[in-house]
Structure formats: structure tokens, C-alpha cells
C-alpha atoms as a printed R data frame, in Angstrom:
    type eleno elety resid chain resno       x        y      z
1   ATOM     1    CA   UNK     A     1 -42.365 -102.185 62.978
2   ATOM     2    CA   UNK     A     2 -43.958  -99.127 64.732
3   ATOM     3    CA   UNK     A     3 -43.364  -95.566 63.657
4   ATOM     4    CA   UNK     A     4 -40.919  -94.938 66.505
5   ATOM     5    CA   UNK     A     5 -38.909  -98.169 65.040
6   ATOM     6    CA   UNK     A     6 -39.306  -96.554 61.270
7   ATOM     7    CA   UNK     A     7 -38.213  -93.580 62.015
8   ATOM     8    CA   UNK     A     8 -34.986  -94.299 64.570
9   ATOM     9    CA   UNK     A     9 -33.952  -96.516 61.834
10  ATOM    10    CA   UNK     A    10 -34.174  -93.914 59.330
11  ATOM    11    CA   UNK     A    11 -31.951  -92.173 61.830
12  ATOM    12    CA   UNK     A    12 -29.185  -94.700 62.118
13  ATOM    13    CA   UNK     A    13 -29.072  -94.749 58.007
14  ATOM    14    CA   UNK     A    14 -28.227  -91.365 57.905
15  ATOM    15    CA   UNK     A    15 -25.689  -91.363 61.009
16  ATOM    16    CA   UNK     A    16 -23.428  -93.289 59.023
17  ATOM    17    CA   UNK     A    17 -22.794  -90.137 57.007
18  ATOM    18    CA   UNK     A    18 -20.468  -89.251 59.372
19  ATOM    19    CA   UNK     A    19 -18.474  -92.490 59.682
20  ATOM    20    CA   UNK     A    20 -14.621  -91.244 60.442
21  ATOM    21    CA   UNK     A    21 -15.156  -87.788 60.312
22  ATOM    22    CA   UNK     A    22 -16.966  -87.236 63.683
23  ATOM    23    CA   UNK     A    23 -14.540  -88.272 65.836
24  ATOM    24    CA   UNK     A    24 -14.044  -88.564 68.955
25  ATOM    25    CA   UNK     A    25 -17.806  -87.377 68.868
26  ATOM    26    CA   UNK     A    26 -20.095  -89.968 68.081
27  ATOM    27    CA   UNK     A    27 -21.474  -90.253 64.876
28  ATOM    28    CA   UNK     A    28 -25.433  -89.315 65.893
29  ATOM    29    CA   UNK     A    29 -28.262  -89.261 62.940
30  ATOM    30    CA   UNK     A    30 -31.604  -87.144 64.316
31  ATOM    31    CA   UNK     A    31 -35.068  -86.798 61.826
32  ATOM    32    CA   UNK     A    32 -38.075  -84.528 62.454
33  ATOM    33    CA   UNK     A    33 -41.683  -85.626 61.758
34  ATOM    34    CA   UNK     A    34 -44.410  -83.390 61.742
35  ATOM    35    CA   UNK     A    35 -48.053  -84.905 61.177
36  ATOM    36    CA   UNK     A    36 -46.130  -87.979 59.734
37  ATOM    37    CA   UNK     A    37 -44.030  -86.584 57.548
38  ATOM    38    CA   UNK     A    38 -40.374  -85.930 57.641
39  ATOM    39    CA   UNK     A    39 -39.789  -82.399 57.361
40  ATOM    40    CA   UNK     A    40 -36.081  -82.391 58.397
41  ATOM    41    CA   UNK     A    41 -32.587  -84.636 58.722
42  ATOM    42    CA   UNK     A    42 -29.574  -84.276 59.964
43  ATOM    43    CA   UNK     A    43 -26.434  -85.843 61.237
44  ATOM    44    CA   UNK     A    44 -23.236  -84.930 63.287
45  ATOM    45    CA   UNK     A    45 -21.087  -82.722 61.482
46  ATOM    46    CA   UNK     A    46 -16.952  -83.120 61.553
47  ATOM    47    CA   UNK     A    47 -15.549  -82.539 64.834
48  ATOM    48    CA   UNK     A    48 -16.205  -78.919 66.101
49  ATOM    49    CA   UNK     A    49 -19.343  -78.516 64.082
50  ATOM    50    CA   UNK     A    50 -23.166  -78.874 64.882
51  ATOM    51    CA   UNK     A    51 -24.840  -82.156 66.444
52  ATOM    52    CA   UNK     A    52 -27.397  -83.830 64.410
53  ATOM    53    CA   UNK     A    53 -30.360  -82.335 66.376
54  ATOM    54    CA   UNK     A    54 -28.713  -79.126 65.312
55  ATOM    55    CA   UNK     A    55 -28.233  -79.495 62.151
56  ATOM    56    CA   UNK     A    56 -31.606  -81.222 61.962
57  ATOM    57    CA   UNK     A    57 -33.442  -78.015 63.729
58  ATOM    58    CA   UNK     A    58 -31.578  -75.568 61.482
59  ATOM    59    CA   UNK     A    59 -32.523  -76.760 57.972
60  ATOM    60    CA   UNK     A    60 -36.584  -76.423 59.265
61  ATOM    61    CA   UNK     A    61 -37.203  -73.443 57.330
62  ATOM    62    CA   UNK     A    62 -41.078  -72.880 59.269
63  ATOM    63    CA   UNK     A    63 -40.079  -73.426 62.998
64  ATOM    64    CA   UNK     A    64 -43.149  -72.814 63.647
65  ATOM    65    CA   UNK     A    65 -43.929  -76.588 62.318
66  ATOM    66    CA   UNK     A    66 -41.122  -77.486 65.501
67  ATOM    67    CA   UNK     A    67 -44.032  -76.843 67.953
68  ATOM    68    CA   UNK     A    68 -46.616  -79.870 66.591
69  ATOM    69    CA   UNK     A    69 -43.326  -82.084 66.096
70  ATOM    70    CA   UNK     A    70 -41.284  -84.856 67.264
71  ATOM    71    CA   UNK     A    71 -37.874  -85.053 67.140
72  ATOM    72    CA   UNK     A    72 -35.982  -88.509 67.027
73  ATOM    73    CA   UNK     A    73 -32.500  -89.173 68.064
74  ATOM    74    CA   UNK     A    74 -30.043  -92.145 67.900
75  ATOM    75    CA   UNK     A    75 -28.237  -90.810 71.098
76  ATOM    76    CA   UNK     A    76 -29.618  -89.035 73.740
77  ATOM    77    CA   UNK     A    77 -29.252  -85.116 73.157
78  ATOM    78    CA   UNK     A    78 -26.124  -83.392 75.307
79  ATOM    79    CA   UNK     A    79 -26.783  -81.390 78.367
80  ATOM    80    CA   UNK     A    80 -22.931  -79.518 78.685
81  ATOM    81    CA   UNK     A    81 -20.980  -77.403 76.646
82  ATOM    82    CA   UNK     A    82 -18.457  -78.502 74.857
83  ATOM    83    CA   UNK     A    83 -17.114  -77.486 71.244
84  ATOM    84    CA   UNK     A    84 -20.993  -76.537 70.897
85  ATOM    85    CA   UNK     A    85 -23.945  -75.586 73.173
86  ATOM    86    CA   UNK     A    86 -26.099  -78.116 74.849
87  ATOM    87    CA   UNK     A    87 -28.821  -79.770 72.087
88  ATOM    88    CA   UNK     A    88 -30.820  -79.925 74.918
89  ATOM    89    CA   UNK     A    89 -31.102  -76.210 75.155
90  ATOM    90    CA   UNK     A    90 -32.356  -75.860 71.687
91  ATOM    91    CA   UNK     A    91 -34.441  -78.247 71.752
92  ATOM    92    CA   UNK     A    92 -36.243  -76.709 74.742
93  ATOM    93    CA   UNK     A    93 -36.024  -73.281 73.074
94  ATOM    94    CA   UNK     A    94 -37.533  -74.287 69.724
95  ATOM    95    CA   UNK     A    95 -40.348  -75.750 71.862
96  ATOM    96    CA   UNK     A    96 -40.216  -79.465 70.190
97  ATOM    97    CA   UNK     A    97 -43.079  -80.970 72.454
98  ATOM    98    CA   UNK     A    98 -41.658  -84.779 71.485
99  ATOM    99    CA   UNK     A    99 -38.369  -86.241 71.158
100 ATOM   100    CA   UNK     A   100 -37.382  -90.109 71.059
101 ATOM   101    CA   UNK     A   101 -34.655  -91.457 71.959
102 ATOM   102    CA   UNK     A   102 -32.671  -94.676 70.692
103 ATOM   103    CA   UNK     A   103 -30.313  -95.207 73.962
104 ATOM   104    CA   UNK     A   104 -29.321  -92.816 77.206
105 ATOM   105    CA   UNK     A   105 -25.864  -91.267 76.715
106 ATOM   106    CA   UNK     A   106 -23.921  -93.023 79.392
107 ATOM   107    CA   UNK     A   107 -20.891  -90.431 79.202
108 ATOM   108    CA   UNK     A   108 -20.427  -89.003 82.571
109 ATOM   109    CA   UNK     A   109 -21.123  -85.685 80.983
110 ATOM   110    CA   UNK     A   110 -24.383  -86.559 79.705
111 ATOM   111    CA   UNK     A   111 -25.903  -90.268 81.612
112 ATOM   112    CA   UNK     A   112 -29.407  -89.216 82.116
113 ATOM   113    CA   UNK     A   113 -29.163  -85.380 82.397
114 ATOM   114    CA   UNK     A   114 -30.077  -84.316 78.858
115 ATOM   115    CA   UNK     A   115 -33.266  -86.647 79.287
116 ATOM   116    CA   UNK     A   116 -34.054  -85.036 82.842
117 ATOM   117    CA   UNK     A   117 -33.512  -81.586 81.174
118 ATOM   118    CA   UNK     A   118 -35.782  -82.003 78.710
119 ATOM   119    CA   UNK     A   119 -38.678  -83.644 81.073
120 ATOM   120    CA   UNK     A   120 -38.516  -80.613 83.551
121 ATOM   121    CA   UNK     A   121 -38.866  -78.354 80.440
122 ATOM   122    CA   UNK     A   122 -42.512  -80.307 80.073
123 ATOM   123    CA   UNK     A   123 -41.433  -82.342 76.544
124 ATOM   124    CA   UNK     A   124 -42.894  -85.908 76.911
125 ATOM   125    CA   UNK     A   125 -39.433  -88.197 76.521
126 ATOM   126    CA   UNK     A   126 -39.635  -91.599 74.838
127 ATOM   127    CA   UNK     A   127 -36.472  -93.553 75.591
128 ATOM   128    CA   UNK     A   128 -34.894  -97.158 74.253
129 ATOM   129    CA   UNK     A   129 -36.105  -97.694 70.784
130 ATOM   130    CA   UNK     A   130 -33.955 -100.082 68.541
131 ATOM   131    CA   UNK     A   131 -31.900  -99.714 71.417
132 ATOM   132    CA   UNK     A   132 -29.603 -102.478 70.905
133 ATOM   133    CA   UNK     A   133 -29.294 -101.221 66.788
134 ATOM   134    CA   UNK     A   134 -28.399  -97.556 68.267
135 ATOM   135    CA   UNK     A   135 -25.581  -98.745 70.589
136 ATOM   136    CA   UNK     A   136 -24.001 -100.879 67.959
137 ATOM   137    CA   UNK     A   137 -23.650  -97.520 65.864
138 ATOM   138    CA   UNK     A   138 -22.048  -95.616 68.615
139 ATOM   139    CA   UNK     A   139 -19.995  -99.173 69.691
140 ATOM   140    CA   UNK     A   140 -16.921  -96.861 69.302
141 ATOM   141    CA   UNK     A   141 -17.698  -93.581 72.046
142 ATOM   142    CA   UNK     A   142 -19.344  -96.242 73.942
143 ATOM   143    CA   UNK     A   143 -16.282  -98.407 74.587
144 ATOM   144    CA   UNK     A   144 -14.089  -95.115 74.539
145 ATOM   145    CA   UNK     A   145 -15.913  -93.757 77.673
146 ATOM   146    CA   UNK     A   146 -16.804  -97.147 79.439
147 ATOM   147    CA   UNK     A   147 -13.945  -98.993 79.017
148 ATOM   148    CA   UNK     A   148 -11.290  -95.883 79.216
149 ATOM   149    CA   UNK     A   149  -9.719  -97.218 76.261
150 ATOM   150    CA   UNK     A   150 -10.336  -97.303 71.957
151 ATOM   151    CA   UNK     A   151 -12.675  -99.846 70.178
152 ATOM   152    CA   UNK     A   152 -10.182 -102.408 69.357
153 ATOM   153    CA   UNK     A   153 -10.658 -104.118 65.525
154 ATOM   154    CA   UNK     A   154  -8.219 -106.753 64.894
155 ATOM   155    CA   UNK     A   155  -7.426 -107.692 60.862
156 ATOM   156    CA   UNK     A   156  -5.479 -109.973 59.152
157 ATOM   157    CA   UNK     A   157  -5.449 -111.881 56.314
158 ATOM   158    CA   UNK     A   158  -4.424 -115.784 55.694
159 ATOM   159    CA   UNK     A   159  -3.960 -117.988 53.310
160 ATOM   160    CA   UNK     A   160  -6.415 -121.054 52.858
161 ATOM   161    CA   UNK     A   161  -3.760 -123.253 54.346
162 ATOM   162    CA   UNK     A   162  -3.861 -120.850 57.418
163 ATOM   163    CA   UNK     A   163  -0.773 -118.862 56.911
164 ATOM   164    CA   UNK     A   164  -0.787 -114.979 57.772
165 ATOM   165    CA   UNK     A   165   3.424 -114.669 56.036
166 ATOM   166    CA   UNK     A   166   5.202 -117.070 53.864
167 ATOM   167    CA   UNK     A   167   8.681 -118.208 55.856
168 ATOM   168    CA   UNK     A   168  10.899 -116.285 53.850
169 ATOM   169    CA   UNK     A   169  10.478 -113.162 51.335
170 ATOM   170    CA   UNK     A   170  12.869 -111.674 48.896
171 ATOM   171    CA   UNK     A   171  11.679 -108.107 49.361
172 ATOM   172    CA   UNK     A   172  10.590 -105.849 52.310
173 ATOM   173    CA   UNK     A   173   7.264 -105.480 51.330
174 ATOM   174    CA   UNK     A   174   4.011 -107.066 52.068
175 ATOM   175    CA   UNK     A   175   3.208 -110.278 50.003
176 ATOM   176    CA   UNK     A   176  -0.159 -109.871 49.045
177 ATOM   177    CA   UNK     A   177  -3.001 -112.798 49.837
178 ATOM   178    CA   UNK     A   178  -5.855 -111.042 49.128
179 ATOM   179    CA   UNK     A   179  -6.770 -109.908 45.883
180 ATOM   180    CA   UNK     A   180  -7.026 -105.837 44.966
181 ATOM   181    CA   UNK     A   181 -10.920 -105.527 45.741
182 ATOM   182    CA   UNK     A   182 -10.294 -106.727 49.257
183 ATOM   183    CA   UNK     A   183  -6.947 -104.014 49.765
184 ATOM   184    CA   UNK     A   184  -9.239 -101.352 48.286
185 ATOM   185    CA   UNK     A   185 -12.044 -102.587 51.536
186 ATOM   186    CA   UNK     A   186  -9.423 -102.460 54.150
187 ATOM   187    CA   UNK     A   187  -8.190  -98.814 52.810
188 ATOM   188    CA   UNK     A   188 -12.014  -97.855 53.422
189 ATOM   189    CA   UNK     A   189 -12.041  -98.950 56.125
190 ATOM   190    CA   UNK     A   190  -9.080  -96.821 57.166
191 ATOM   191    CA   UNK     A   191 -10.502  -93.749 56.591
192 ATOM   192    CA   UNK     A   192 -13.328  -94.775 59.156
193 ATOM   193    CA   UNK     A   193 -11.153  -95.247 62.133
194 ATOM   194    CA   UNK     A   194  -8.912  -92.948 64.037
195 ATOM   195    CA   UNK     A   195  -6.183  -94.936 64.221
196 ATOM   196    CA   UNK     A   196  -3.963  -98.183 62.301
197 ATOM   197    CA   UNK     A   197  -1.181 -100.303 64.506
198 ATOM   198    CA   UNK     A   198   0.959 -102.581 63.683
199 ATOM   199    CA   UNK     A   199   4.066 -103.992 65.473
200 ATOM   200    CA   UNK     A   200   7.943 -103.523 65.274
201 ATOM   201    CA   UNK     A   201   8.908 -106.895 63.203
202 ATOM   202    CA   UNK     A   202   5.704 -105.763 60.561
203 ATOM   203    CA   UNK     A   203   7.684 -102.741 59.699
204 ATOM   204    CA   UNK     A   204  10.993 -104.251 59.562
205 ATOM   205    CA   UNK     A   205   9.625 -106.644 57.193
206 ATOM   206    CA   UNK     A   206   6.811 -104.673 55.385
207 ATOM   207    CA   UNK     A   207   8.216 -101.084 55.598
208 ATOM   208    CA   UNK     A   208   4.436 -100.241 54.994
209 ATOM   209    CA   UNK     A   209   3.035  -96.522 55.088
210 ATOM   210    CA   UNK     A   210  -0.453  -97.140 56.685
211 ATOM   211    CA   UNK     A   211  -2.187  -94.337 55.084
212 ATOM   212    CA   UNK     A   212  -5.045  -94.386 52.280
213 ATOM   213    CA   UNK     A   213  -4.672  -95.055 48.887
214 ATOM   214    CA   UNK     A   214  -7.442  -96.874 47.316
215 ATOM   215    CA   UNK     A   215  -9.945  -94.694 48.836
216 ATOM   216    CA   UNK     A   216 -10.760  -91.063 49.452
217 ATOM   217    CA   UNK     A   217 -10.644  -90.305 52.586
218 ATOM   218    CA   UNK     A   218  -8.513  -88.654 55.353
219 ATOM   219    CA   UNK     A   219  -5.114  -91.021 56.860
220 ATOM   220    CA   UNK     A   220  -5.694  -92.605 60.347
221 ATOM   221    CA   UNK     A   221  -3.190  -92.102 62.973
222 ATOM   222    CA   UNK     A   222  -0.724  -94.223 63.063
223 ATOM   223    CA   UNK     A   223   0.466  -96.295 65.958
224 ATOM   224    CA   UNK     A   224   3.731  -98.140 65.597
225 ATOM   225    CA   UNK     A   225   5.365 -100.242 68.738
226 ATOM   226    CA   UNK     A   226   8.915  -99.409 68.498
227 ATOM   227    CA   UNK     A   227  10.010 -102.027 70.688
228 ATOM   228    CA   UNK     A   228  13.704 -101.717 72.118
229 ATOM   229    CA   UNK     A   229  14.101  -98.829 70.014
230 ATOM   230    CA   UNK     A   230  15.160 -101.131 66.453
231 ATOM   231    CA   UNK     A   231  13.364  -98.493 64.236
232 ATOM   232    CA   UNK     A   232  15.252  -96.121 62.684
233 ATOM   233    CA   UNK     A   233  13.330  -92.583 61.334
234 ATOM   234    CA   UNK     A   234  13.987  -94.136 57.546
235 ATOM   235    CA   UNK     A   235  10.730  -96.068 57.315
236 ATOM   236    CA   UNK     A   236   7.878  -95.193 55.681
237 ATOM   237    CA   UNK     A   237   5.682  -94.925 58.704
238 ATOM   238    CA   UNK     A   238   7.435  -92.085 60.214
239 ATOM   239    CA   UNK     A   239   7.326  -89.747 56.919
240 ATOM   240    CA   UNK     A   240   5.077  -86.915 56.718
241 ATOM   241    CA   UNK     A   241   1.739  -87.789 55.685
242 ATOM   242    CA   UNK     A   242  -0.145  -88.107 58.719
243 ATOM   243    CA   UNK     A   243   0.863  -88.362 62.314
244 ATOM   244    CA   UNK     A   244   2.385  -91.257 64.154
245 ATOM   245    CA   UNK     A   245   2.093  -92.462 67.958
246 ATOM   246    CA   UNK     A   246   5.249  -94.491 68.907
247 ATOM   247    CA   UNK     A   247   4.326  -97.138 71.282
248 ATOM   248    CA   UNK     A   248   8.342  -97.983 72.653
249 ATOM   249    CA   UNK     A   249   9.869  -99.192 76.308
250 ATOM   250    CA   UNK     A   250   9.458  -95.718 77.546
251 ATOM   251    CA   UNK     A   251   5.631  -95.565 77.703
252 ATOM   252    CA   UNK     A   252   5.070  -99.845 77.799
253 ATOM   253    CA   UNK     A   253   6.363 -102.658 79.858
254 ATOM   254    CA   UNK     A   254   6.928 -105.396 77.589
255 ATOM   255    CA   UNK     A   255   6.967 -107.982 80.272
256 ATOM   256    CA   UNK     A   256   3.457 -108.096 80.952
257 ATOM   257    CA   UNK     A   257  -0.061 -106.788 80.070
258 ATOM   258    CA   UNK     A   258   1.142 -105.007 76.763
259 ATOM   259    CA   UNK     A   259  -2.707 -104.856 75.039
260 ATOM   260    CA   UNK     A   260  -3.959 -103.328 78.040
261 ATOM   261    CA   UNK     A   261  -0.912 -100.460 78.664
262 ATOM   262    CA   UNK     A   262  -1.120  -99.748 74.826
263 ATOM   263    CA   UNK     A   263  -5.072  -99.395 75.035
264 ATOM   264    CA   UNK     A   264  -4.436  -96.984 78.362
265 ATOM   265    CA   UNK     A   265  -1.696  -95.033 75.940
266 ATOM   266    CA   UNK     A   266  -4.197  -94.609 72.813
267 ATOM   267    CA   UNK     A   267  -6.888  -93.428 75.600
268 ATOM   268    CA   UNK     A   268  -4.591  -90.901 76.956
269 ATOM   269    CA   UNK     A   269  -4.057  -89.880 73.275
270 ATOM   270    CA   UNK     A   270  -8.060  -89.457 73.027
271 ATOM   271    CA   UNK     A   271  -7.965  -92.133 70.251
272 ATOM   272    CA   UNK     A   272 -11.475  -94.113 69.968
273 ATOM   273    CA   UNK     A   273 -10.795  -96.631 67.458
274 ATOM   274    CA   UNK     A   274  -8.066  -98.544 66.013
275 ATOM   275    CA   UNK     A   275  -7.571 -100.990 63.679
276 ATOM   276    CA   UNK     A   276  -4.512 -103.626 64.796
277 ATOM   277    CA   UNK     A   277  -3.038 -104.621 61.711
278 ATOM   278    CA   UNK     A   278  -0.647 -107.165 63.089
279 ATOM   279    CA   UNK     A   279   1.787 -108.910 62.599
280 ATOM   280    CA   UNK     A   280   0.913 -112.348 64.167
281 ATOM   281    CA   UNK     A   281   3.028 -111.825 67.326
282 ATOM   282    CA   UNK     A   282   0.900 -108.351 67.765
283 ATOM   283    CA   UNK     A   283  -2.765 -109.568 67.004
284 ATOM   284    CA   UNK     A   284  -1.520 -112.500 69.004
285 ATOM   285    CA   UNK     A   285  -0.867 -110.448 72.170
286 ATOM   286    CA   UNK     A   286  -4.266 -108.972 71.980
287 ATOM   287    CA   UNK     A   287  -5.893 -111.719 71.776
288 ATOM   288    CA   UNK     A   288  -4.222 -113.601 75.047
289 ATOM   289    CA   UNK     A   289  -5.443 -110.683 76.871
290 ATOM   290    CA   UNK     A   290  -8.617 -110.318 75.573
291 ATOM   291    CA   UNK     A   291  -8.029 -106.929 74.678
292 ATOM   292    CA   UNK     A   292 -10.429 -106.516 71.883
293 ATOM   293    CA   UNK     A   293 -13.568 -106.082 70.585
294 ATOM   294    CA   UNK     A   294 -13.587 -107.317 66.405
295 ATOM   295    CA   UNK     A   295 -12.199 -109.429 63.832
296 ATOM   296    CA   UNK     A   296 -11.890 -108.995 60.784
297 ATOM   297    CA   UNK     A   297 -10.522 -112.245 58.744
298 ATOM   298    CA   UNK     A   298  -9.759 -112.463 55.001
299 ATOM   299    CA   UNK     A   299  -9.017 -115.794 53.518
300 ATOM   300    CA   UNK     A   300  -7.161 -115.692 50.012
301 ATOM   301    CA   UNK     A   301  -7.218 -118.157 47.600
302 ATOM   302    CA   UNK     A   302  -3.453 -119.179 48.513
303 ATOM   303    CA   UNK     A   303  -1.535 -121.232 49.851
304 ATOM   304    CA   UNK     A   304   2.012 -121.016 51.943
305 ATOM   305    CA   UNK     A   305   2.203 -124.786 53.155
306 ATOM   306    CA   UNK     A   306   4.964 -122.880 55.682
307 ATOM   307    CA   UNK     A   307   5.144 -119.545 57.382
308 ATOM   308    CA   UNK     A   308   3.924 -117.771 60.039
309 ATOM   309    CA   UNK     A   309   0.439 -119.333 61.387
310 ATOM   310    CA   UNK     A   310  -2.210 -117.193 61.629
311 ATOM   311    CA   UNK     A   311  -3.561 -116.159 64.916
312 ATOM   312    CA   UNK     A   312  -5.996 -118.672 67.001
313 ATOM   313    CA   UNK     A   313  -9.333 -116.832 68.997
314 ATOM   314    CA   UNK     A   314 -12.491 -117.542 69.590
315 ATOM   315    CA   UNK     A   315 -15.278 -114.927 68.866
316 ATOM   316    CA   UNK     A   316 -19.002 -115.310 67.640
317 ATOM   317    CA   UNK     A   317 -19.341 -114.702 63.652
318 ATOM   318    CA   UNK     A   318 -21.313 -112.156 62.932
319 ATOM   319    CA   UNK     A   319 -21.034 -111.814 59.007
320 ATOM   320    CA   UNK     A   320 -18.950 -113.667 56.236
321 ATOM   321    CA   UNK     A   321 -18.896 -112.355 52.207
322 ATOM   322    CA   UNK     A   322 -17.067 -113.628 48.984
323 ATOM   323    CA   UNK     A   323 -14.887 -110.196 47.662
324 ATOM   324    CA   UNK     A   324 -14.404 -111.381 44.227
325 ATOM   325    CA   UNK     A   325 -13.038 -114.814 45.346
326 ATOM   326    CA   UNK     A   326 -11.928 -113.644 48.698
327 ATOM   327    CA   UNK     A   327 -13.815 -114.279 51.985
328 ATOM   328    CA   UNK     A   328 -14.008 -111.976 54.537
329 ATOM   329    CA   UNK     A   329 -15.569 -113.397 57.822
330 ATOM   330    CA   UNK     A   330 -16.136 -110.906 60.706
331 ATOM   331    CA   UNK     A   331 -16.436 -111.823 64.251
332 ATOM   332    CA   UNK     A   332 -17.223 -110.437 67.736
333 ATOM   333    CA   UNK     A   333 -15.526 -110.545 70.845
334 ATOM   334    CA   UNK     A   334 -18.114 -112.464 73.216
């Protein structure tokens, strides 16, 4: 691995600091080396705050060490004001005579023009290391600006028998297949997207609140498809705790290309990720339409003989764990 390869991957690790709180930034880790040491880190503050680079520039105490340094980036550095000034600008004015870039930002706003910036200001520009690694990490503002709609994980849970419901329940409220080290995972992983839907018959059935509780971290918004209008303000998912986006006949036509209208809703709604959280019917539709880009499976150690089959895809598997008995198997969309 060369130095440019140590060090970018150094900047992905700390990138990840920002996971869920960046939004709908993306979540960008940036490192200084002078003489081959690291002299200075920094990653993309909570929306509204600095950029890494910034942040990474500021907590240089000597900037006079700036001028015999490189600076490396996941992301390429903005050009355009936005919340904040253009990184590109400071980096100029700080007189950083390297700077190394995972991947080009291929936002309209950006797409080449903080690199040409930054060239015309005489800093030699290294571009496309770990480049594959650094647009994984930003998979979320990537598919958000190319694809004009969120990064789309689909998660469910079924039994070993291949049941995502038993037939019939007593109460309205989830029956649990996975086991409380798994729930505690998926409430993480909550707090890391902007977003949790689920369908109409999930709440009549569930009545579930879709906000954190086994982890610290802020609610997602919640999406709920209030189809034909059958929810009543009563359920939990319309209380007060965080907001909620109702997907309902007024903004969708039911009859036909559902995943796609709700992804063109949630873009509208500058919403970059979303977990769907079913029911079957709902994970179901996405899948037909090949609306998505993850999948998250659980298998519990349980099993319904009869119910409500899980859903059927086909993706490439990209990782599989045991939680404590439970086995989580995550897949791409090819």
C-alpha cells in the first residue's frame, strides 16, 4: 500500500465520524501530512458547520507547516457557496502546495471545478486513490445527486422457515424474530439514515413508532404510505417525536410504478437515505421495480411453518455475521 493509499484510508476511518449527522452533506474525512507525519484531522461537521478540509486546516496551530504539506481528501474539495465558503478557496489561501483526492465530486455544483480551481492556483492535484473505497463511503450523496432520488436500504427479518409474519397475532404489535442484540443493530442503524418507511398494513398491524430506542442517537424521518387514507392520526407514528412524511393517493398513483414516485417524493423532500422497513407487500414492491440499492436480511432462530413469506430478490452478498445466534446477511443490488 503506498502512502497516498495509507493515508486516504486513514481518511475514510475518520469520515465515519459523521455517519447520520452530516446529512444531506456527505460525510467527507480530510488528514494533513507534513514531512510524513500527520499534523492534522478532520471530518465534516453536522449540517451547517465546517467541511473536513476546514476543520482539518483550522486545528493546524503553525500554518506555516500548511506551505511544505499535503492535504488528502475522500471527496473532492467544493468550489460554490453554500451553508459555508468554497474549501477550495482556503485551501488556495493557506497555500497547501499538495492535495489528493479519493474521487471527483460529480454534483453538478462541484464535477471537476474544485479540482480545476485548485490546478490554476499552481497546487499539483492527485486524483482517484482508493477510489472505489471513497465512493462506497459517500454511496448515499452519490445516489442522491445521480439518481435524483435517496439510497434505498431494504430490511427485514424472517424466520428460518422463511416467514417475515406469523398468519395470525393476538396483539397489534410486532412479533419479534430476532433476538434483542439484533433490535438494538437495526436502532443504530436508524440513527445513521435520514429516513425509516414502512407501509399502511405494517402500521395497522404493528402500530410501531419508528424512532430510536436502543441507541443514542437522533430519530429518522419517518415515511408512512397512507394508502386510501385507512390511517387515522391515533397511531404511534404520527405522535410528536420526530417528523413524519405521509406517502397517500394524493402525491402517488398506486396503479403503477409506486417505488419509483415514492423515491421522486423523498427526493423532493431532500431525503438521501432511507431504510424500507416493510411489510412484505412494501419491500416486495421495491423489489419488482428494482428500486433499490441494499439488503439487509436477519434470520432468527424461529420458525412460523405459516405466514406471510418473506420477500424473493436477487442481489450479490456482500457480508453475513452471527448476532448472538442471529444471522444477518447483507446484499447489494447488482
Amino acid at each position: 500500500m503506498s502512502n497516498h493509499e495509507i493515508y486516504i484510508k486513514r481518511c475514510i476511518e475518520i469520515a465515519k465520524n459523521g455517519l447520520g449527522k452530516t446529512r444531506p452533506n456527505p460525510m467527507v474525512g480530510a488528514v494533513i501530512v507534513c514531512n510524513n507525519n500527520i499534523i492534522s484531522e478532520g471530518y465534516t461537521s453536522a449540517f451547517g458547520g465546517n467541511h473536513a478540509e476546514v476543520n482539518a486546516i483550522n486545528s493546524v496551530i503553525d500554518k506555516e507547516l500548511l506551505k511544505e504539506a499535503t492535504l488528502y481528501v475522500t471527496l473532492e474539495p467544493c468550489s460554490h457557496f453554500g451553508k459555508t465558503p468554497p474549501c477550495s478557496d482556503l485551501i488556495i489561501k493557506n497555500e497547501i502546495p499538495n492535495v489528493v483526492i479519493g474521487c471527483v465530486d460529480n454534483n453538478e455544483q462541484v464535477a471537476g471545478k474544485g479540482i480545476k480551481k485548485l490546478n490554476e492556483a499552481g497546487i499539483n492535484v492527485t486524483v482517484g486513490i482508493l477510489e472505489n473505497e471513497c465512493k462506497q463511503l459517500h454511496k448515499r450523496f452519490f445516489t442522491f445527486h445521480n439518481k435524483k432520488r435517496p439510497y434505498i436500504i431494504l430490511k427485514w427479518a424472517e424466520t428460518n422457515d422463511g416467514f417475515i409474519a406469523p398468519e395470525t397475532k393476538n396483539e397489534q404489535k410486532p412479533v419479534w424474530i430476532t433476538n434483542k442484540y439484533s433490535r438494538q443493530l437495526v436502532h443504530k442503524w436508524r440513527t445513521e439514515e435520514q429516513a425509516i418507511l414502512v407501509g399502511t398494513n405494517t402500521v395497522l398491524q404493528d402500530n410501531p413508532s419508528l424512532t430510536v430506542r436502543d441507541w443514542t442517537g437522533e430519530n429518522p424521518t419517518r415515511i408512512v404510505i397512507n394508502k386510501n387514507n385507512k390511517l387515522s392520526k391515533d397511531f404511534n407514528i404520527f405522535n410528536d417525536e420526530t417528523e413524519t412524511v405521509v406517502i397517500s393517493n394524493k402525491n402517488v398513483d398506486f396503479t403503477k410504478n409506486v417505488g419509483e414516485q415514492i423515491g421522486d417524493v423523498l427526493f423532493e423532500n431532500n431525503i438521501n437515505s432511507v431504510i424500507i422497513e416493510g411489510g412484505a407487500k412494501t419491500l416486495q414492491t421495491f423489489i419488482n421495480e428494482n428500486h433499490w440499492d441494499e439488503a439487509r436480511v436477519f434470520t432468527g432462530n424461529l420458525n412460523f411453518k405459516i405466514g406471510t413469506k418473506a420477500p424473493s430478490f436477487k442481489g450479490s452478498l456482500i457480508s453475513e455475521e452471527n448476532i448472538k445466534g442471529d444471522i444477518l446477511k447483507t446484499y447489494k443490488n447488482d
